[in-house]
Predicted model as a PDB file, atoms N, CA, C, CB and O in Angstrom, pLDDT in the B-factor column:
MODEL        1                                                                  
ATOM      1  N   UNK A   1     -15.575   8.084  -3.150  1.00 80.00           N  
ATOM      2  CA  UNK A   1     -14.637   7.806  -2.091  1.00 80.00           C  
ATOM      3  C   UNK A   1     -15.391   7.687  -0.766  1.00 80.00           C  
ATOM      4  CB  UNK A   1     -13.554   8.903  -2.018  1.00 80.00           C  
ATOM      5  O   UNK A   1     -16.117   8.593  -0.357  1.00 80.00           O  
ATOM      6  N   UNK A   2     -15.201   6.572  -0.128  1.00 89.00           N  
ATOM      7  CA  UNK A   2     -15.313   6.449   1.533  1.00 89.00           C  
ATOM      8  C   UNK A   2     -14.412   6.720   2.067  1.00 89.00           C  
ATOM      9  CB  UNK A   2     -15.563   5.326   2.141  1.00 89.00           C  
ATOM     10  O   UNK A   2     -13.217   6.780   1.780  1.00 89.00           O  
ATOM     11  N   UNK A   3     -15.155   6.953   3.145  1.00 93.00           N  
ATOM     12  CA  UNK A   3     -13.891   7.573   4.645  1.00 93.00           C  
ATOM     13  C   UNK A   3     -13.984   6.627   5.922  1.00 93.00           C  
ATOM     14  CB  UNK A   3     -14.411   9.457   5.470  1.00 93.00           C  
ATOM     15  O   UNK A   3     -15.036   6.073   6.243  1.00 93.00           O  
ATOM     16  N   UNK A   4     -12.994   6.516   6.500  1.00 95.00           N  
ATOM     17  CA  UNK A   4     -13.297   5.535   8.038  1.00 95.00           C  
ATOM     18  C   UNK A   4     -12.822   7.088   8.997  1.00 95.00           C  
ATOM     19  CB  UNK A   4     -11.786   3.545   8.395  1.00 95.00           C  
ATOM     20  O   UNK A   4     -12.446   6.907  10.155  1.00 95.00           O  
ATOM     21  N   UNK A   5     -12.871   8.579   8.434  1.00 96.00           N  
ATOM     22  CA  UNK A   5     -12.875   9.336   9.912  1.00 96.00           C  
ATOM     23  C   UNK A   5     -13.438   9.272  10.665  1.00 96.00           C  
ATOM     24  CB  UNK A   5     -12.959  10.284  10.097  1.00 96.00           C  
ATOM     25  O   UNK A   5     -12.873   9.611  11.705  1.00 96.00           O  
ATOM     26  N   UNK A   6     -14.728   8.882  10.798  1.00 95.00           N  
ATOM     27  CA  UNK A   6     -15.869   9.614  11.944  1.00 95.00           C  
ATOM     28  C   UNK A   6     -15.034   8.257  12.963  1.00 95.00           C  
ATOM     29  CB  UNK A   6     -18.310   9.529  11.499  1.00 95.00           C  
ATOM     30  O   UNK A   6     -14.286   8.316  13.939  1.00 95.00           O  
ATOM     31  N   UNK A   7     -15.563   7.180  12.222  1.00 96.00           N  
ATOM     32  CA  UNK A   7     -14.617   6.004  13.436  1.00 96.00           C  
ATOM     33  C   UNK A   7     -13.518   6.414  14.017  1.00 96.00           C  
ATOM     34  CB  UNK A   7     -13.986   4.657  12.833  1.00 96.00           C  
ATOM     35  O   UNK A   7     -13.515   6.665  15.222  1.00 96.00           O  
ATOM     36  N   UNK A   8     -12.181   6.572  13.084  1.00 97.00           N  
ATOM     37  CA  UNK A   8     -11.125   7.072  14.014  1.00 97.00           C  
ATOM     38  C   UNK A   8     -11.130   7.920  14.613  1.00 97.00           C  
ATOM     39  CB  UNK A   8     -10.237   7.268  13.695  1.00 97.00           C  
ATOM     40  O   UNK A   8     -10.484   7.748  15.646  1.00 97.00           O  
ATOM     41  N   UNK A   9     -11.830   9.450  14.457  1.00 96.00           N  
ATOM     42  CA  UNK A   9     -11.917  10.322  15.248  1.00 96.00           C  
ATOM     43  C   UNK A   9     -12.352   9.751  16.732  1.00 96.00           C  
ATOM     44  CB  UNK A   9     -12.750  11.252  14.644  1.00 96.00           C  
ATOM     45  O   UNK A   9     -11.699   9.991  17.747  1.00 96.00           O  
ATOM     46  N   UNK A  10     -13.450   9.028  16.705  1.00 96.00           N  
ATOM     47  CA  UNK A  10     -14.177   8.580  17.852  1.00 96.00           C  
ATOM     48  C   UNK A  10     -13.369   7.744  18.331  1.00 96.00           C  
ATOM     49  CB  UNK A  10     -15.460   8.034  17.680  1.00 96.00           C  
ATOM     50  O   UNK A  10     -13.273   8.184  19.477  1.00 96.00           O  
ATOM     51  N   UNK A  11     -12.780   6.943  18.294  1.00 95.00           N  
ATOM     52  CA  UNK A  11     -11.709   6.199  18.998  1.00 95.00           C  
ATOM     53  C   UNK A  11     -10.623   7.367  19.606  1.00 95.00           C  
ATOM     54  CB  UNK A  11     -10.944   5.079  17.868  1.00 95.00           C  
ATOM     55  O   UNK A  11      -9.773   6.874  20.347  1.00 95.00           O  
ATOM     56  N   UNK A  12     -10.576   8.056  19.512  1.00 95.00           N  
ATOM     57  CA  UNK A  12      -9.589   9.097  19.766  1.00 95.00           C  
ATOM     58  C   UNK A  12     -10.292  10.258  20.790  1.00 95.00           C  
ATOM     59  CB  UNK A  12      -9.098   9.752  18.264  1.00 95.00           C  
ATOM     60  O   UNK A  12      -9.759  11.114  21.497  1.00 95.00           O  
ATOM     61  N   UNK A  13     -11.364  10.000  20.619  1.00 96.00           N  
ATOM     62  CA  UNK A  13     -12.642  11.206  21.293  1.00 96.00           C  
ATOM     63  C   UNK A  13     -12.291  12.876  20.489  1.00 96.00           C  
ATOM     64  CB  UNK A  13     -12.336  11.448  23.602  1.00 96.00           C  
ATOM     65  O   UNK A  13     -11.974  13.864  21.151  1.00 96.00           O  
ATOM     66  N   UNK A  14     -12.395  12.873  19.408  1.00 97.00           N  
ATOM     67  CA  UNK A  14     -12.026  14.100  18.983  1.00 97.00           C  
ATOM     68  C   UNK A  14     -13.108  14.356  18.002  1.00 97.00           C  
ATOM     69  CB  UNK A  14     -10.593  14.180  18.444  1.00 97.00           C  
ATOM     70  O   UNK A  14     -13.741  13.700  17.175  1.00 97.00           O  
ATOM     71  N   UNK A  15     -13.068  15.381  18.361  1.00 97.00           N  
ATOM     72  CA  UNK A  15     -14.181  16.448  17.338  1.00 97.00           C  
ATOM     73  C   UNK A  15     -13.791  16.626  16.041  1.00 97.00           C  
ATOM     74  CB  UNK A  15     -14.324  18.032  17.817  1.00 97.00           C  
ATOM     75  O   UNK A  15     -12.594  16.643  15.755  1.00 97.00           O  
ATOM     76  N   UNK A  16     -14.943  16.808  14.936  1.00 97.00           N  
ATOM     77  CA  UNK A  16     -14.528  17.566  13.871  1.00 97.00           C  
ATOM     78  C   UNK A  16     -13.612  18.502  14.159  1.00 97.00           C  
ATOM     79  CB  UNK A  16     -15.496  18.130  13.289  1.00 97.00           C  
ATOM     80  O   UNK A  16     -12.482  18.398  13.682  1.00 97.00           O  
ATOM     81  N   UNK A  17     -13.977  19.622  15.031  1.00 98.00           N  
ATOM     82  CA  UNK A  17     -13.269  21.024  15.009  1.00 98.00           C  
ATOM     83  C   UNK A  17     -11.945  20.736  15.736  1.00 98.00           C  
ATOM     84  CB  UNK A  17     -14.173  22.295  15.804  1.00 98.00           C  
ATOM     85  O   UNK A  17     -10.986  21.495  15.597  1.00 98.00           O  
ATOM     86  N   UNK A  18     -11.890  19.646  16.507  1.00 98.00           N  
ATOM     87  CA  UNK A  18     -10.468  19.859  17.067  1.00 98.00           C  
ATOM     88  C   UNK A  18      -9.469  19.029  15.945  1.00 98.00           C  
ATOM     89  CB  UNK A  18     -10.332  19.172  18.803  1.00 98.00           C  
ATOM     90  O   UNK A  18      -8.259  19.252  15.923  1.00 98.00           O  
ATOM     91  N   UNK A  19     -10.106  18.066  15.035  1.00 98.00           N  
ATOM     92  CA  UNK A  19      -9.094  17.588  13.962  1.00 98.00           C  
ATOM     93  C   UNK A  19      -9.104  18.590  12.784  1.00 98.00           C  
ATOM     94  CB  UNK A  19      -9.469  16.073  13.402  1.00 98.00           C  
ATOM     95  O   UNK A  19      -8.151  18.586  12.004  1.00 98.00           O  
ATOM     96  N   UNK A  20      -9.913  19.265  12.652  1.00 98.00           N  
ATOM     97  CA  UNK A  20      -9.579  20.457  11.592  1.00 98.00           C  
ATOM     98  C   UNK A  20      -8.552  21.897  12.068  1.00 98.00           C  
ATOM     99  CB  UNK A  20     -11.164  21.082  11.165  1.00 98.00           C  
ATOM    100  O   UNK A  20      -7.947  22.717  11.378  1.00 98.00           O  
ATOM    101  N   UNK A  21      -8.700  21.738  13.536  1.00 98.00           N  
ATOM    102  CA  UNK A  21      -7.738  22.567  13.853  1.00 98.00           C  
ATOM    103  C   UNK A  21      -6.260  21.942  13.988  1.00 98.00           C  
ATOM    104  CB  UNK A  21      -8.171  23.178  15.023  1.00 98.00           C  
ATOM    105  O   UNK A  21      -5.266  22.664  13.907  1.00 98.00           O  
ATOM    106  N   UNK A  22      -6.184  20.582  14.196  1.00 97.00           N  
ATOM    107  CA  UNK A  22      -4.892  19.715  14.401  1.00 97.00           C  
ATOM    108  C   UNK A  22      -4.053  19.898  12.970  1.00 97.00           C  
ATOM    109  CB  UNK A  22      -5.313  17.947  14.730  1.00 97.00           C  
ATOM    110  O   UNK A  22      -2.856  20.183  12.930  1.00 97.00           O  
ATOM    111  N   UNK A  23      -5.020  19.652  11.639  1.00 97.00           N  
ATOM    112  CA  UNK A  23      -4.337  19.639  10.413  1.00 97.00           C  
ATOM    113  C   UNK A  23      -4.510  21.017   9.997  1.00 97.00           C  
ATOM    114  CB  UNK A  23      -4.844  18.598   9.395  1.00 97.00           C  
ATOM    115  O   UNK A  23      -3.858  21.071   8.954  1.00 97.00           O  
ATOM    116  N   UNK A  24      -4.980  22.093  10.196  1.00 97.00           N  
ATOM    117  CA  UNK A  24      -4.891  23.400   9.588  1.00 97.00           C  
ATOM    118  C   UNK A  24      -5.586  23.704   8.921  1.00 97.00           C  
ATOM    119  CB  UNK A  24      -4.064  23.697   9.057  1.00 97.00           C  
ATOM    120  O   UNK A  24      -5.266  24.649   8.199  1.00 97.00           O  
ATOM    121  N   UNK A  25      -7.204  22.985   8.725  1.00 98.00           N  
ATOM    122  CA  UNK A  25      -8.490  23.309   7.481  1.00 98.00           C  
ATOM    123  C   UNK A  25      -9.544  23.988   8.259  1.00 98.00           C  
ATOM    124  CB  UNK A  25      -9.291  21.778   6.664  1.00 98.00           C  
ATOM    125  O   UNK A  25      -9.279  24.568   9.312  1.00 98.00           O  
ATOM    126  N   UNK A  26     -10.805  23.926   7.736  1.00 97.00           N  
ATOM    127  CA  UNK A  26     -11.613  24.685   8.578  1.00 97.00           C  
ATOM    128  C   UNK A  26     -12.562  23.442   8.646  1.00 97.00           C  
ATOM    129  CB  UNK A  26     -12.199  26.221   8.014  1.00 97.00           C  
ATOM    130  O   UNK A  26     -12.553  22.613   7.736  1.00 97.00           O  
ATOM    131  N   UNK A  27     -13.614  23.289  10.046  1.00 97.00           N  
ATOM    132  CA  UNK A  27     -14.486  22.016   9.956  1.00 97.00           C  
ATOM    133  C   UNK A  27     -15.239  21.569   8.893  1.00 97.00           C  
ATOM    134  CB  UNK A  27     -15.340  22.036  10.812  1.00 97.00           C  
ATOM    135  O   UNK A  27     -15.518  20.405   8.608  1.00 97.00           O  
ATOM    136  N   UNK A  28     -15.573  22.687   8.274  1.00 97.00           N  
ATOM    137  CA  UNK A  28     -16.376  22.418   7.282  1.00 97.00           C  
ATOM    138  C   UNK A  28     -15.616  21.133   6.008  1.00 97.00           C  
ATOM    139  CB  UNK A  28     -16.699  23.996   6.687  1.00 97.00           C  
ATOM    140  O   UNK A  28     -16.206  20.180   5.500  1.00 97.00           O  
ATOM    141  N   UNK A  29     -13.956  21.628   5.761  1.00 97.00           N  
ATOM    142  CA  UNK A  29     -13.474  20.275   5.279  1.00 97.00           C  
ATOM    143  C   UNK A  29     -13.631  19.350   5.863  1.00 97.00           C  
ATOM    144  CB  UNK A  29     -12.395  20.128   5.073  1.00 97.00           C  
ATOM    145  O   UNK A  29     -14.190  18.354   5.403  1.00 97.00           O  
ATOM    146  N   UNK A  30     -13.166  19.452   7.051  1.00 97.00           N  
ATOM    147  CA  UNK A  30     -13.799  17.534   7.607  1.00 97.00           C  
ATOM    148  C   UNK A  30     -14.989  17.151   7.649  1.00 97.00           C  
ATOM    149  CB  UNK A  30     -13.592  17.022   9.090  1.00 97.00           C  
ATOM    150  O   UNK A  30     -15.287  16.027   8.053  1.00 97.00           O  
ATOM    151  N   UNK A  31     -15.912  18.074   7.215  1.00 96.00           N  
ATOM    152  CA  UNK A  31     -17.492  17.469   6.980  1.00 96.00           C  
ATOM    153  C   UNK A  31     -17.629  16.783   6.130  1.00 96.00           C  
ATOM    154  CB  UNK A  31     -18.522  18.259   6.723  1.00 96.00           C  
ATOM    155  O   UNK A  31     -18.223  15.705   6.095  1.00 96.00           O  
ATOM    156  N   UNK A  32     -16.706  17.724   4.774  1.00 96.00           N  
ATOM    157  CA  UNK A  32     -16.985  17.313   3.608  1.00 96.00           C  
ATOM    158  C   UNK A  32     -16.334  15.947   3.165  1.00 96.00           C  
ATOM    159  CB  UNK A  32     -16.673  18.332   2.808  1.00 96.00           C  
ATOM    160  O   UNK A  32     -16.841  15.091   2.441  1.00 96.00           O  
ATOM    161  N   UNK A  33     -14.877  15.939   3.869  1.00 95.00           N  
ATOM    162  CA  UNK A  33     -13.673  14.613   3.241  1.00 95.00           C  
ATOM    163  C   UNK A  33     -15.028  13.315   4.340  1.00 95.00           C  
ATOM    164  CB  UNK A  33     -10.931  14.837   4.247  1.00 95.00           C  
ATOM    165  O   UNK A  33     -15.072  12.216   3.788  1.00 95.00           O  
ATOM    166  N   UNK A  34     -15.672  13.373   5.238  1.00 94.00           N  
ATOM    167  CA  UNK A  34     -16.457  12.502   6.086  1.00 94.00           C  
ATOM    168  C   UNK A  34     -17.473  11.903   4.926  1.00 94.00           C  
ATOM    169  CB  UNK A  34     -17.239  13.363   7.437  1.00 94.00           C  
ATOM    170  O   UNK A  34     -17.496  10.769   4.448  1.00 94.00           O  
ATOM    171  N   UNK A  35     -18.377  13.151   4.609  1.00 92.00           N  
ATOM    172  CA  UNK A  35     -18.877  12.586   3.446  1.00 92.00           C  
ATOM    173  C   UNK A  35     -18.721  11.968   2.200  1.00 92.00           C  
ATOM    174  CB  UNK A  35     -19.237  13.067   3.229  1.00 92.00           C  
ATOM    175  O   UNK A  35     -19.523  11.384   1.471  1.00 92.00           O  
ATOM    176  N   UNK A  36     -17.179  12.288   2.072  1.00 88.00           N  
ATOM    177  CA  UNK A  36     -17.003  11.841   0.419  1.00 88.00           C  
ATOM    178  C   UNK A  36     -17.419  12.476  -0.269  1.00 88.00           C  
ATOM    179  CB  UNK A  36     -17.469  10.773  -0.105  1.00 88.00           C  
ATOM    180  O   UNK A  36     -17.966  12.015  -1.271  1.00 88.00           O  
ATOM    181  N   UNK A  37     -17.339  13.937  -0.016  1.00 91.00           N  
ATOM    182  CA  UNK A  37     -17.737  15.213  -1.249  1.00 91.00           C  
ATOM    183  C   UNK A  37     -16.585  15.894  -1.298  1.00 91.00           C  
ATOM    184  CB  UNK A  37     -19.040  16.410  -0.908  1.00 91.00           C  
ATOM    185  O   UNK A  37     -16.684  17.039  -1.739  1.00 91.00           O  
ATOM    186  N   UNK A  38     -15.312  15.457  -0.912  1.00 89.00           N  
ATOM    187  CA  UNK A  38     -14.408  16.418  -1.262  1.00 89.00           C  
ATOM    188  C   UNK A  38     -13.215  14.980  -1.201  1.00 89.00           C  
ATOM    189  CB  UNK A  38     -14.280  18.017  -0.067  1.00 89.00           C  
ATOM    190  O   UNK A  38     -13.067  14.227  -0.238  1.00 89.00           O  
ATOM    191  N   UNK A  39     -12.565  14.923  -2.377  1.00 90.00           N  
ATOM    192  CA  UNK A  39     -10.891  14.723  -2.305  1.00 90.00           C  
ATOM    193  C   UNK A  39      -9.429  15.065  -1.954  1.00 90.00           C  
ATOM    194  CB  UNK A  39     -10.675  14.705  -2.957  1.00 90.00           C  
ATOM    195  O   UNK A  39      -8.665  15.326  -2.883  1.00 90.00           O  
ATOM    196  N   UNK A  40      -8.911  15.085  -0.475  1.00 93.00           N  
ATOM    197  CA  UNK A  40      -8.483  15.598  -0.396  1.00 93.00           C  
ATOM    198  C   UNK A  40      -6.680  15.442  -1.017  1.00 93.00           C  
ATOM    199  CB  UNK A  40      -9.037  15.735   0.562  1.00 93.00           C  
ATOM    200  O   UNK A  40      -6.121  14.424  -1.426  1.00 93.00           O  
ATOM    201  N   UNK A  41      -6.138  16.814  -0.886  1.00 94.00           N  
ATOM    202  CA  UNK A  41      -4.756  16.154  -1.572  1.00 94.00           C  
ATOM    203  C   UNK A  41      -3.878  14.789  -1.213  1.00 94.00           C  
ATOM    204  CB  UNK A  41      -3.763  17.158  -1.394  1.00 94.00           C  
ATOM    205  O   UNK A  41      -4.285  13.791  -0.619  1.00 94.00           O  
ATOM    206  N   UNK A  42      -2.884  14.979  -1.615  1.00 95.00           N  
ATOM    207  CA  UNK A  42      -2.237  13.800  -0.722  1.00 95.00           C  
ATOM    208  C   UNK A  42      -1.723  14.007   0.568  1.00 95.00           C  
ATOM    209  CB  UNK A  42      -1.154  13.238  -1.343  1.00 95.00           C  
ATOM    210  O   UNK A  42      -1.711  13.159   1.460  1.00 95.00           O  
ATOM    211  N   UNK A  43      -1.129  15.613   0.673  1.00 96.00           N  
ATOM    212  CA  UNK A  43      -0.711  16.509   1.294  1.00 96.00           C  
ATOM    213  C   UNK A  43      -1.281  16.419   2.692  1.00 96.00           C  
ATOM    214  CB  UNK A  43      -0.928  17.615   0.616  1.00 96.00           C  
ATOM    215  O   UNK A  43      -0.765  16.048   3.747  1.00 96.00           O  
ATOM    216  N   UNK A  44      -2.666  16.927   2.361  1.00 97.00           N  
ATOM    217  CA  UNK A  44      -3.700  16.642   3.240  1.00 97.00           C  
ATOM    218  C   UNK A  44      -4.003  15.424   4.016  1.00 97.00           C  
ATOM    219  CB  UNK A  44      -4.617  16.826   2.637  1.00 97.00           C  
ATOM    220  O   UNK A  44      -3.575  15.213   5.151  1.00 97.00           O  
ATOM    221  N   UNK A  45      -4.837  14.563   3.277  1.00 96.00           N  
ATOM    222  CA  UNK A  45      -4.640  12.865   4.017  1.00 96.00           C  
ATOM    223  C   UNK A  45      -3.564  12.113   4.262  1.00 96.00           C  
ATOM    224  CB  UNK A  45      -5.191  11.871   3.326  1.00 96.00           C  
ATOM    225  O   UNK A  45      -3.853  10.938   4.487  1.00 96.00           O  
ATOM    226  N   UNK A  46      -2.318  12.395   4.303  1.00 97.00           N  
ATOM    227  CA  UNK A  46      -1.645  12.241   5.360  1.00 97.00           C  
ATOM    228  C   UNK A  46      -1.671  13.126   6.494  1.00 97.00           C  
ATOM    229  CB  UNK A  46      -0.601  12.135   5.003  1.00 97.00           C  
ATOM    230  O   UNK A  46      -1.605  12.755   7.666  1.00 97.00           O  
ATOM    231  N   UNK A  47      -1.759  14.183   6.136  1.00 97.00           N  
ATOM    232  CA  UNK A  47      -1.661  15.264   7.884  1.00 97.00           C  
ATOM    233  C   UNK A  47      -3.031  14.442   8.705  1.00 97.00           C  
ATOM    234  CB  UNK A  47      -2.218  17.764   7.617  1.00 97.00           C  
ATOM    235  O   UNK A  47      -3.136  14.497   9.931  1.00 97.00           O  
ATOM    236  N   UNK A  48      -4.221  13.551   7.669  1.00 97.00           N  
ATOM    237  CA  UNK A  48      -5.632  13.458   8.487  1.00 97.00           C  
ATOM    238  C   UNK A  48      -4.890  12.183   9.437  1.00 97.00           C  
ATOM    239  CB  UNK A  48      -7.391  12.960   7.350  1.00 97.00           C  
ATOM    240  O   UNK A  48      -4.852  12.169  10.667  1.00 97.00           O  
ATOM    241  N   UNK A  49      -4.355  11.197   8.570  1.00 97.00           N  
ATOM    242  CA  UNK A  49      -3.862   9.995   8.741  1.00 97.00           C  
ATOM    243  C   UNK A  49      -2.686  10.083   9.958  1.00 97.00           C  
ATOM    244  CB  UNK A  49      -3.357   9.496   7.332  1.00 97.00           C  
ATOM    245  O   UNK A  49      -2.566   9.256  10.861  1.00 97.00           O  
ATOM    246  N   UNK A  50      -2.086  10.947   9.817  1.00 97.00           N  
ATOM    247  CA  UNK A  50      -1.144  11.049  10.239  1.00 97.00           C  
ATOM    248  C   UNK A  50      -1.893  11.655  11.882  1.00 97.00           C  
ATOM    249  CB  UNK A  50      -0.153  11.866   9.212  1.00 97.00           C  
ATOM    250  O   UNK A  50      -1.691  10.702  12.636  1.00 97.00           O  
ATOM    251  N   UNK A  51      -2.336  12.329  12.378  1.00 97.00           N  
ATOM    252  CA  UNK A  51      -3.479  13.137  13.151  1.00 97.00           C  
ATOM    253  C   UNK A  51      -4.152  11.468  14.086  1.00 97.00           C  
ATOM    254  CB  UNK A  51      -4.958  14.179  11.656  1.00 97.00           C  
ATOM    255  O   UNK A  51      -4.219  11.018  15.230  1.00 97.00           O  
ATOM    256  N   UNK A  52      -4.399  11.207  13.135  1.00 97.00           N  
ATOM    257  CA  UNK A  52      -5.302  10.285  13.829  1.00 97.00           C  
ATOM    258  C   UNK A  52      -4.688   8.657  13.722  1.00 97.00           C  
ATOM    259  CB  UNK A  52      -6.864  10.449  13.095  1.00 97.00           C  
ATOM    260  O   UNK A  52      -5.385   7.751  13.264  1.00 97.00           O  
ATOM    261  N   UNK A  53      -3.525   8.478  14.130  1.00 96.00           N  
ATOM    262  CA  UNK A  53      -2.327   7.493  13.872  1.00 96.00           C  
ATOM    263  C   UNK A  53      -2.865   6.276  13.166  1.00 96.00           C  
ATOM    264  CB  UNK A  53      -1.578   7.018  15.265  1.00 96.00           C  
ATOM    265  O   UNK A  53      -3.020   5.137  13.605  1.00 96.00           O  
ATOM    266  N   UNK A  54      -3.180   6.902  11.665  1.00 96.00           N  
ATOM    267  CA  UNK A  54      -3.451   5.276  10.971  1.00 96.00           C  
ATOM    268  C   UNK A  54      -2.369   6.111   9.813  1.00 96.00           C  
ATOM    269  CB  UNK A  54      -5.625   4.522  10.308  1.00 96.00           C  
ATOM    270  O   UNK A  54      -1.622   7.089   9.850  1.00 96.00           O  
ATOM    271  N   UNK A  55      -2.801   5.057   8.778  1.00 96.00           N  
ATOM    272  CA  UNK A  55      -2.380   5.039   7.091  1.00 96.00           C  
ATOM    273  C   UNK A  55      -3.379   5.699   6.576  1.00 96.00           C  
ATOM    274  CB  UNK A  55      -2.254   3.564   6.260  1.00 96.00           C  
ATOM    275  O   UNK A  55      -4.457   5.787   7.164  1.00 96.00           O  
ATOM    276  N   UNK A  56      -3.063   6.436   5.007  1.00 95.00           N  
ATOM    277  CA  UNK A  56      -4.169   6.126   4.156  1.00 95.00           C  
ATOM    278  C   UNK A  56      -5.058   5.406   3.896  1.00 95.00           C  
ATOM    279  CB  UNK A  56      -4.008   6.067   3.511  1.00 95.00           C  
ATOM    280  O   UNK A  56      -6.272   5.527   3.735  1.00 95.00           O  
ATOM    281  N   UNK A  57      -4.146   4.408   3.855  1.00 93.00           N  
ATOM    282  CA  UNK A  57      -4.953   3.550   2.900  1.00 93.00           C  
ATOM    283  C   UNK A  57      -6.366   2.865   3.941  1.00 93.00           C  
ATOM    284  CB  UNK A  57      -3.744   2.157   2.179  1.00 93.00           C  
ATOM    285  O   UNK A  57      -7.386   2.302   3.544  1.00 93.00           O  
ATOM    286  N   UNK A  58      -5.866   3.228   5.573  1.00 94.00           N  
ATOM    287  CA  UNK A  58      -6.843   2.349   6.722  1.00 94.00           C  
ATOM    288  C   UNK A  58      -8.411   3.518   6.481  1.00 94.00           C  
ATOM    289  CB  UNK A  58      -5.890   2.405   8.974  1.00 94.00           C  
ATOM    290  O   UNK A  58      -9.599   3.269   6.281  1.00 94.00           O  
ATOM    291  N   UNK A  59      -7.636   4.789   6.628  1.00 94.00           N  
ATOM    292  CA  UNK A  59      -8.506   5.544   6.520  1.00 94.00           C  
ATOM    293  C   UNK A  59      -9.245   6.447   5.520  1.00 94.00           C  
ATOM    294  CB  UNK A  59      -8.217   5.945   7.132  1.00 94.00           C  
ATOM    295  O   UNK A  59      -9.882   7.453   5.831  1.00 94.00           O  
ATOM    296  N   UNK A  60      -9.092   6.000   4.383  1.00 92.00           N  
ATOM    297  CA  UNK A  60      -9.496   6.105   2.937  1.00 92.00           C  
ATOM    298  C   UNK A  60      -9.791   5.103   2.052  1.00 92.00           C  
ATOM    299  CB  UNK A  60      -8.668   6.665   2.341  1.00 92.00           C  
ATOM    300  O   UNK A  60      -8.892   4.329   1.725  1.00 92.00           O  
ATOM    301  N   UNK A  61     -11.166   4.955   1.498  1.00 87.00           N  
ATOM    302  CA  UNK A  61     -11.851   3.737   0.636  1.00 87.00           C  
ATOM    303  C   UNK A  61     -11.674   4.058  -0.898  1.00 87.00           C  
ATOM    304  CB  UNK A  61     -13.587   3.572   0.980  1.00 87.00           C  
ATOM    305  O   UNK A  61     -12.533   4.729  -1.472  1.00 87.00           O  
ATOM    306  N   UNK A  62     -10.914   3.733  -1.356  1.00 77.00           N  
ATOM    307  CA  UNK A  62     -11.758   4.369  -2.913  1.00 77.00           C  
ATOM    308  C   UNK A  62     -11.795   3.133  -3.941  1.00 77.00           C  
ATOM    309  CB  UNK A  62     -10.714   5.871  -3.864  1.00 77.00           C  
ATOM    310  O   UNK A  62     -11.030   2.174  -4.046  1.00 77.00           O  
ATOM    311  N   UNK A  63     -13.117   3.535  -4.767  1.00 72.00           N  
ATOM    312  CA  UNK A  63     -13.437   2.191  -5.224  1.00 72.00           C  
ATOM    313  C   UNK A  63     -13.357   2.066  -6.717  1.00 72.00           C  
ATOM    314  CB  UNK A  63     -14.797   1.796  -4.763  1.00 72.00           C  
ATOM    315  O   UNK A  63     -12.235   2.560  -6.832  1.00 72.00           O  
ATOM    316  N   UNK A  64     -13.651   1.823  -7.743  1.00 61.00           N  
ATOM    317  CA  UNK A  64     -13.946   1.355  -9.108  1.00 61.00           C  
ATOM    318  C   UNK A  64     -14.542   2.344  -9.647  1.00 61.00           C  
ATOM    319  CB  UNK A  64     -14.726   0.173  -9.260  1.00 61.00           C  
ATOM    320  O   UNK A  64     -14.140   2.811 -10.713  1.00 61.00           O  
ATOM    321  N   UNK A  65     -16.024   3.021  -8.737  1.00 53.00           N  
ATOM    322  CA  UNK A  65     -16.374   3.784  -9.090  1.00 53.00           C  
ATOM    323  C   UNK A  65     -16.190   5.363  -9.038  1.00 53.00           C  
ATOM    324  CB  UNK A  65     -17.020   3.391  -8.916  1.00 53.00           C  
ATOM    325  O   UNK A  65     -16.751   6.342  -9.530  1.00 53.00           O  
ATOM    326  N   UNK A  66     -15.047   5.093  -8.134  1.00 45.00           N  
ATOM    327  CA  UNK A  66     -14.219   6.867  -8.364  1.00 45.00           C  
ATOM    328  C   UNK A  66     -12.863   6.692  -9.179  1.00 45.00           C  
ATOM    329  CB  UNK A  66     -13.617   7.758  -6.569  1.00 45.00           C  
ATOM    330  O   UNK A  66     -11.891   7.183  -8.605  1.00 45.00           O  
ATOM    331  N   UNK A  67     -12.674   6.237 -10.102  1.00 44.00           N  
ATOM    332  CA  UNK A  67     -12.196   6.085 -10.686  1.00 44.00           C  
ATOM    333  C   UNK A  67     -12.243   6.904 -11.804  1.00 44.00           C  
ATOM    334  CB  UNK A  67     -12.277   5.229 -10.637  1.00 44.00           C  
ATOM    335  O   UNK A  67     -11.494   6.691 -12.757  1.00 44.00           O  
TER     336      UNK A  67                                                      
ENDMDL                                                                          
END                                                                             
């Protein structure tokens, strides 16, 4: 899985720590959903999506090979 956070965050000027405090995780998840080492629920990427006024689908890649 790819991510487009670090972009939207930065369009927004917001920190890891202030979007992990916006959705209720600790930074260390938004390190990880940035990298694509963690999946987050659905639950979740909407609160990210939702946080940072896109969609899923703008701000989440997933490909063939996460499948």
């Amino acid at each position: 899985m790819q991510t487009r956070m670090k972009e939207f965050r930065a369009r927004r000027d917001m920190t890891q720590a202030a979007l992990a405090e916006a959705v209720g995780v600790r930074r260390e998840t938004i390190v990880f959903l940035e990298k694509g080492k963690y999946n987050p629920s659905l639950r979740l990427a909407w609160q990210v999506a939702r946080t940072l006024e896109t969609s899923i689908d703008e701000l989440f890649i997933f490909g063939e090979e996460d499948e």
